[in-house]
SEGUSE-856680 format. One record per residue: x, y, z of N, C-alpha, C in turn; residue in one letter. Coordinates in steps of 0.1 Angstrom, whole numbers, m for minus. Layout:
BEGIN
nX,nY,nZ,caX,caY,caZ,cX,cY,cZ,rest
X,Y,Z,X,Y,Z,X,Y,Z,a;
...
***
This chain:
BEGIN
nX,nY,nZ,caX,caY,caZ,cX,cY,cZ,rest
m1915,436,m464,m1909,444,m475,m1901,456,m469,x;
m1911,467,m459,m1903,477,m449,m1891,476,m444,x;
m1891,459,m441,m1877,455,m430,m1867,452,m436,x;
m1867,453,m454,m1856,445,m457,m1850,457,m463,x;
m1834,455,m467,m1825,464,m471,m1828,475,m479,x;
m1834,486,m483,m1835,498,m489,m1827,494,m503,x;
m1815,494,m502,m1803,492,m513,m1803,479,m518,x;
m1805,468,m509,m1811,456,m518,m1822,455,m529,x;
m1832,460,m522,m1847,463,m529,m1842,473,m543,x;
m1835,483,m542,m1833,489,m549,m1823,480,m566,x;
m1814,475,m559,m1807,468,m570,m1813,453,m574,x;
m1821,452,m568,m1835,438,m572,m1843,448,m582,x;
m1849,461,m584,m1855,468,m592,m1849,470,m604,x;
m1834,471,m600,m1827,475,m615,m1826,458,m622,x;
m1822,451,m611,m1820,436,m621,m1829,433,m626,x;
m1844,435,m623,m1853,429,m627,m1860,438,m640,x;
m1852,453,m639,m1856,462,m652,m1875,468,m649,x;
m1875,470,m636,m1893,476,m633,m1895,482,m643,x;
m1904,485,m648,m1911,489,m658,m1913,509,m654,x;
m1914,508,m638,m1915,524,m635,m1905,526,m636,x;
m1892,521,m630,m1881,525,m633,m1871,530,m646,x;
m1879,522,m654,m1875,522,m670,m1880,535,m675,x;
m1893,538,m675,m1901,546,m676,m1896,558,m671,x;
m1894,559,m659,m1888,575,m654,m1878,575,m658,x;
m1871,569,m661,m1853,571,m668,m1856,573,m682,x;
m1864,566,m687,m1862,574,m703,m1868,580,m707,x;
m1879,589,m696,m1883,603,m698,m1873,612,m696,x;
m1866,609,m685,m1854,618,m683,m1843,618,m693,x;
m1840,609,m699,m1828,609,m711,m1836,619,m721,x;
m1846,612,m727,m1849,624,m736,m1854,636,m736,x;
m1858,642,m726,m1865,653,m718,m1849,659,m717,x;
m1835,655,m710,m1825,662,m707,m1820,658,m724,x;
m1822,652,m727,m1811,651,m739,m1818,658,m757,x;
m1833,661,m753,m1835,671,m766,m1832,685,m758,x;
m1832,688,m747,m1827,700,m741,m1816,704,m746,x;
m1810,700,m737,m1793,697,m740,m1789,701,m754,x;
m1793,690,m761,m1793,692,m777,m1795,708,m782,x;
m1807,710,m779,m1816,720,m787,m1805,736,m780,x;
m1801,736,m768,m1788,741,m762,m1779,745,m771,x;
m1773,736,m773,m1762,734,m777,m1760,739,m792,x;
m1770,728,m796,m1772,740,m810,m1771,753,m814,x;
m1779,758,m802,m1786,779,m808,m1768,782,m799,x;
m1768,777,m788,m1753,782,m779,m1743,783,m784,x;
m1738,770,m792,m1726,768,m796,m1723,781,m808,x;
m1728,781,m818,m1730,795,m828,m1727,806,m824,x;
m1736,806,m812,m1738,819,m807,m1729,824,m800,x;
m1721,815,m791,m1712,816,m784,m1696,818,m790,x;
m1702,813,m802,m1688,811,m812,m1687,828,m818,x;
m1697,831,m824,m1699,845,m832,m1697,857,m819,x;
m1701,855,m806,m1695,865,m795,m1678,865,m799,x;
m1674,852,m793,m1662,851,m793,m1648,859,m801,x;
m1657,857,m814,m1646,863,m825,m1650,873,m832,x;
m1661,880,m828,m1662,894,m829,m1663,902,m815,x;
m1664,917,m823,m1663,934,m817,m1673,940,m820,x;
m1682,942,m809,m1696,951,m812,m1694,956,m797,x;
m1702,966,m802,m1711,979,m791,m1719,969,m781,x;
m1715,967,m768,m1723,962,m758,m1715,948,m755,x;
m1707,942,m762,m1701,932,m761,m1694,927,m748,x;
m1691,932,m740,m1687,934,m722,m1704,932,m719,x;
m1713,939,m719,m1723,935,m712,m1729,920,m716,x;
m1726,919,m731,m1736,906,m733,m1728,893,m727,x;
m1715,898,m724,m1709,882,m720,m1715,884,m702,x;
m1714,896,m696,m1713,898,m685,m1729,890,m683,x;
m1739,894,m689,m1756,888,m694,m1754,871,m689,x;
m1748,866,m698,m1747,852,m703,m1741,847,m691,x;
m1726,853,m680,m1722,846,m671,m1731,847,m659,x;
m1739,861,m658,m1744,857,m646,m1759,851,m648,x;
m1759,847,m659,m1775,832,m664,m1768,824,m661,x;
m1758,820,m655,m1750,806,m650,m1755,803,m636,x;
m1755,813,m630,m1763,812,m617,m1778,814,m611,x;
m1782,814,m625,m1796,814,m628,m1805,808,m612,x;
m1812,814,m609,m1819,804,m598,m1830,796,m602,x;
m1833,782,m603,m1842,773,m610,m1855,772,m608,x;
m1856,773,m594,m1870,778,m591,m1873,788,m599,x;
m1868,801,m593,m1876,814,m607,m1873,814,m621,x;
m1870,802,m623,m1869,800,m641,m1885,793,m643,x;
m1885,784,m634,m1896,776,m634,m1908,782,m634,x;
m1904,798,m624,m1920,802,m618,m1921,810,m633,x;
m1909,811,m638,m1911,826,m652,m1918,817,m663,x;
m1910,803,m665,m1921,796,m672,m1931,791,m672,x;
m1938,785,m658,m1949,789,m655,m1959,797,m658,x;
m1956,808,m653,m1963,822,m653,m1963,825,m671,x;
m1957,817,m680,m1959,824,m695,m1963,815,m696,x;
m1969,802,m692,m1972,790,m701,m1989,786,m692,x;
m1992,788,m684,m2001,794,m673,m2015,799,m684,x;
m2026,793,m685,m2036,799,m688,m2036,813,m692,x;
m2030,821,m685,m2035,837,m685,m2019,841,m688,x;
m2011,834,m689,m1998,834,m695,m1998,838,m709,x;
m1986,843,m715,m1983,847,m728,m1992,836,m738,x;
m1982,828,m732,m1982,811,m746,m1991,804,m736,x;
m2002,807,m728,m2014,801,m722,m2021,789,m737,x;
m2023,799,m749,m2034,792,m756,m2024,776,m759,x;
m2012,778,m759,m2009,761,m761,m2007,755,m755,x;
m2017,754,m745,m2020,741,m735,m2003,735,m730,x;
m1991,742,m728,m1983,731,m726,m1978,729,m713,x;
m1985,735,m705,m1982,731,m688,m1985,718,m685,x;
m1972,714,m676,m1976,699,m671,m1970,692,m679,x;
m1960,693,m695,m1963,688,m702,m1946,683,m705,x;
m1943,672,m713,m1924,671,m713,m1920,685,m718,x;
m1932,689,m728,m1922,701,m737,m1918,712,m725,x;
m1934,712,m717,m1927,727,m708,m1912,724,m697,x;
m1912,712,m699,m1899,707,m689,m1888,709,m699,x;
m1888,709,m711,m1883,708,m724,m1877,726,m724,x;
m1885,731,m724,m1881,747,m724,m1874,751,m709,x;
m1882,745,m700,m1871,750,m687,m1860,746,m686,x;
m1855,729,m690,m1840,729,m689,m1830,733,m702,x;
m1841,741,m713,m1829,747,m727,m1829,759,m716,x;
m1837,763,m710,m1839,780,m705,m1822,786,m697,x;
m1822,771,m686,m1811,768,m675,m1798,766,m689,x;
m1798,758,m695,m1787,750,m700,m1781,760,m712,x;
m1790,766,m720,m1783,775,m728,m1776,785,m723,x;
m1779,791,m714,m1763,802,m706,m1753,796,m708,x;
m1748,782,m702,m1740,776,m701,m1733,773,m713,x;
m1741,772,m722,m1735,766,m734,m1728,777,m742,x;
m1733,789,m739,m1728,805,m745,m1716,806,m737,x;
m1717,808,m727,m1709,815,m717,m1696,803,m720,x;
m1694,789,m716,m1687,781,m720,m1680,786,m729,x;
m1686,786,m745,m1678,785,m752,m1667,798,m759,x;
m1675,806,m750,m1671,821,m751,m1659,824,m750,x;
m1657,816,m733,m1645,813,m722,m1637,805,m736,x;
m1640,794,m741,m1627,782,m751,m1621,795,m759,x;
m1636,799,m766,m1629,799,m780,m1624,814,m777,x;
m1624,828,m773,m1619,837,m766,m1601,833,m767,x;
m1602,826,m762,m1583,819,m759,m1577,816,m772,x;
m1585,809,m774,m1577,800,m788,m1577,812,m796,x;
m1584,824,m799,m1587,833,m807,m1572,841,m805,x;
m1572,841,m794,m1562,854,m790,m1547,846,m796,x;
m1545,831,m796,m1535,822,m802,m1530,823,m820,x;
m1543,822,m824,m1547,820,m837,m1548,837,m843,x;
m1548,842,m838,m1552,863,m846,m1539,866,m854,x;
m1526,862,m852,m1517,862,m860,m1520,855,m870,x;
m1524,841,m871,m1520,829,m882,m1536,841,m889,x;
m1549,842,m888,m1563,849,m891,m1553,859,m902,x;
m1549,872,m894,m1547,880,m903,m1535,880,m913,x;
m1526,871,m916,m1515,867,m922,m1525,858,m934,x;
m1530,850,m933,m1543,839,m938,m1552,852,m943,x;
m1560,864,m941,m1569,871,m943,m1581,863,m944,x;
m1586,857,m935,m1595,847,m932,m1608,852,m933,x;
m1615,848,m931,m1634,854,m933,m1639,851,m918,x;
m1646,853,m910,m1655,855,m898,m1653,840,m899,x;
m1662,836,m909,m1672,820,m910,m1655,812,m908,x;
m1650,813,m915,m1635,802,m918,m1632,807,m904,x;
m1629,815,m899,m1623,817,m882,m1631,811,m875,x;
m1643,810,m874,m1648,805,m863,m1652,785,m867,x;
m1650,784,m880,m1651,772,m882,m1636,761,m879,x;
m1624,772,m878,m1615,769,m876,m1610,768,m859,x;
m1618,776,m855,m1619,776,m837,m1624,762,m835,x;
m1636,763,m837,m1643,751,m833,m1638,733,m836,x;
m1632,735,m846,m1624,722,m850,m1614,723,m838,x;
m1605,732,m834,m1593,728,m827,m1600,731,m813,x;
m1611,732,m815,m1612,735,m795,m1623,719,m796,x;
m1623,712,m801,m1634,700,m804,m1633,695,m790,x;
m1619,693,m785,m1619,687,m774,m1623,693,m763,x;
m1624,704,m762,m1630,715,m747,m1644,716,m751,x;
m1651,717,m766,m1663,712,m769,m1671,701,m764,x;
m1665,692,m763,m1672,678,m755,m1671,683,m744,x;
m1662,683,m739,m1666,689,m724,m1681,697,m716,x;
m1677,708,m729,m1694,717,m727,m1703,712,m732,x;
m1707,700,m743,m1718,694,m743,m1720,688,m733,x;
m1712,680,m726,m1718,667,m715,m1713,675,m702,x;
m1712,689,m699,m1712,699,m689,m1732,699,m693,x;
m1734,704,m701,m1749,709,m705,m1760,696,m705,x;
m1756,687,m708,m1762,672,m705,m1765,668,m689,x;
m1751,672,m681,m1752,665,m670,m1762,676,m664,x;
m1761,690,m667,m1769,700,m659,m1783,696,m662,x;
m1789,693,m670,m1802,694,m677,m1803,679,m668,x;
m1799,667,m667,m1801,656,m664,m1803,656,m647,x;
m1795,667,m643,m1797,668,m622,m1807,678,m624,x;
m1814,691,m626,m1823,697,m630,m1832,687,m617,x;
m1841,698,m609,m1851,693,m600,m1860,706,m600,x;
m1856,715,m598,m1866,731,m591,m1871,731,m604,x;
m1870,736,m609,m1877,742,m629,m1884,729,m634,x;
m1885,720,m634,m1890,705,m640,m1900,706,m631,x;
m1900,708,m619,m1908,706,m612,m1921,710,m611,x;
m1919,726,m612,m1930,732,m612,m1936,735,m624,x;
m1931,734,m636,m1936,732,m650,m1944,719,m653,x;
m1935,707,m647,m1939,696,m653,m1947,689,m641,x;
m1945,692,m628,m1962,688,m618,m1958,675,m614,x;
m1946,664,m620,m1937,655,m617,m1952,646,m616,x;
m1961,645,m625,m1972,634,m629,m1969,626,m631,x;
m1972,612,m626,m1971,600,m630,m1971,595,m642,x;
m1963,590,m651,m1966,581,m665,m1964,595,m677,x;
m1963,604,m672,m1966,616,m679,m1950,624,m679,x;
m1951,633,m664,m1937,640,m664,m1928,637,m649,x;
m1929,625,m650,m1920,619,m634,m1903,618,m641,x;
m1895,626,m636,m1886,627,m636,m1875,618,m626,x;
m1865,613,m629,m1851,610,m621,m1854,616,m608,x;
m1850,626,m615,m1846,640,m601,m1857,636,m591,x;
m1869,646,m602,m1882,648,m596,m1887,635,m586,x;
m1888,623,m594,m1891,612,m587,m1884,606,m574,x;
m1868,612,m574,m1857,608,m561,m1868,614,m547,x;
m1871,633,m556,m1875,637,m541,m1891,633,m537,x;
m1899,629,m544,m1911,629,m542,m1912,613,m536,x;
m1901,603,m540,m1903,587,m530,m1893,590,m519,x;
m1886,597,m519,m1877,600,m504,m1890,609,m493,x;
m1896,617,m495,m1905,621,m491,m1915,615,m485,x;
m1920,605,m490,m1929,588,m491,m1925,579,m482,x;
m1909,582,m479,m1903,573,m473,m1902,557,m484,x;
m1905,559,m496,m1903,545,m504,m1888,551,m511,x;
m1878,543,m502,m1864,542,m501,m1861,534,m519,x;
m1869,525,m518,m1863,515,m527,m1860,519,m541,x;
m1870,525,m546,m1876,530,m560,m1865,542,m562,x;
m1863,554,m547,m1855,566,m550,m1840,559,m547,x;
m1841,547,m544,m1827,546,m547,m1819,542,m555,x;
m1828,534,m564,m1826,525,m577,m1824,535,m584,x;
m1834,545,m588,m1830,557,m592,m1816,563,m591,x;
m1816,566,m578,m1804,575,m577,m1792,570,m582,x;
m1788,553,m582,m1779,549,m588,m1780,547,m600,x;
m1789,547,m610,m1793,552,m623,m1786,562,m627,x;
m1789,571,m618,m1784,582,m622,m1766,583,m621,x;
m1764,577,m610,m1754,576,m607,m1742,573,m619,x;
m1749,559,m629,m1744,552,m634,m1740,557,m651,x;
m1753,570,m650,m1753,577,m660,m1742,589,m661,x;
m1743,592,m648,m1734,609,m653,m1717,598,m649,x;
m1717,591,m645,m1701,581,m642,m1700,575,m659,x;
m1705,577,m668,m1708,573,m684,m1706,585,m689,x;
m1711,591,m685,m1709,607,m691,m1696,611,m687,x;
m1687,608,m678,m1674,614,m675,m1667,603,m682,x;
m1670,591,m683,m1658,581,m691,m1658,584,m702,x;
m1667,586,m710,m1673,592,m728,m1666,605,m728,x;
m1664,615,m718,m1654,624,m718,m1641,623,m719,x;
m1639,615,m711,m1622,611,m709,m1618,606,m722,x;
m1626,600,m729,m1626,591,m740,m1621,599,m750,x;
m1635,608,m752,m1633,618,m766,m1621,628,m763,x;
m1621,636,m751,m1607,642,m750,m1594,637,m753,x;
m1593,623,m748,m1576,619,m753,m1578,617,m769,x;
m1587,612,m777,m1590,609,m787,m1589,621,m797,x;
m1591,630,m795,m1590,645,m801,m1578,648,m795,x;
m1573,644,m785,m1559,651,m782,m1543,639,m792,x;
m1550,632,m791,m1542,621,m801,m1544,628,m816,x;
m1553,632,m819,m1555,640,m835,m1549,648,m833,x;
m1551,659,m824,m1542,670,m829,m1526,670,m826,x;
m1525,662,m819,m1506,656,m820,m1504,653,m828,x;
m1512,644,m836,m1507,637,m850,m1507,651,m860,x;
m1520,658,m858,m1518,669,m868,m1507,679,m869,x;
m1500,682,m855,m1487,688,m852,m1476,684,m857,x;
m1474,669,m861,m1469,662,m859,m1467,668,m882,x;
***
């Protein structure tokens, strides 16, 4: 079995649908994709309401949000750790080791991104739109509801920007989730811990998993962008 092709073995695992293989991948979809989600959610609003207002501190909170983009993932991991940790804040709810704590470290990583992103879109279109706003005498809510519709297509972008981050995610998963078998084995997690093992076949099948997923995530982009760019021609139109 040693002597035969690495990449063979591996695409014999995916034809045949391994059961561990299945398994680690759709902990990882849903693990990255209620993240992602749960992101995207509190970010998007939040990012929108920066955008099109003026407060006291406003320069520092964007300045906040861009350099959580470079967050380091290990010490996200060790912070959640250390709060989720027995003698930790949120010690009494047992959720070390667990998808949720993996759940909180990649919204922890992914929500910067989803602020700061949309800060950057809607920021621009704002500065386009402030004539049509105050001619219209528009309300906060109707401005920023009207951002978000015409930026829909730089929107997808930053959701499956926040998807793909949360789905490569390895440092912070790691040390939260303990990368347990049947439990919290991750994509990621699992590439490094069977490269390690030297069992080529499993982390490669993987990797082209993965592969095959964020190459779906960029087609579903290309997709929705011309698709929104076709509406709003027609709407110009």
């Amino acid at each position: 079995m040693t002597s035969e092709n690495p990449l063979y073995l591996a695409l014999e695992l995916i034809a045949s649908n391994d059961r561990n293989l299945i398994e680690i991948t759709s902990l990882s979809l849903r693990v990255s994709g209620l993240s992602a989600a749960l992101a995207l959610l509190c970010g998007l609003p939040l990012g929108a309401l920066i955008a099109t207002t003026h407060f006291a501190g406003r320069s520092a909170v964007i300045i906040i949000f861009n350099a959580a983009l470079s967050l380091p993932p290990v010490v996200v991991g060790l912070s959640i750790y250390l709060l989720l940790s027995r003698n930790g804040l949120l010690g009494f709810a047992d959720l070390l080791y667990t998808p949720t704590a993996m759940i909180i470290a990649q919204f922890t990583l992914v929500f910067p991104i989803a602020v700061a992103l949309t800060i950057q879109l809607l920021e621009g279109l704002k500065r386009e739109y402030d004539p049509l706003f105050l001619s219209l005498r528009l309300g906060l809510l109707k401005q920023i509801t009207t951002l978000l519709a015409d930026g829909r297509a730089g929107l997808v972008t930053i959701m499956l920007a926040c998807l793909g981050r949360a789905l490569s995610e390895v440092g912070a998963i790691i040390i939260v989730g303990g990368n347990i078998n049947h439990l919290t084995r991750m994509m990621t997690t699992a590439i490094a811990l069977e490269t390690s093992r030297g069992e080529l076949a499993l982390a490669m099948a993987l990797g082209v998993v993965l592969l095959l997923i964020a190459l779906g995530i960029n087609i579903l982009s290309q997709f929705l962008k011309a698709h929104f760019d076709r509406e709003l021609g027609h709407e110009g139109r």
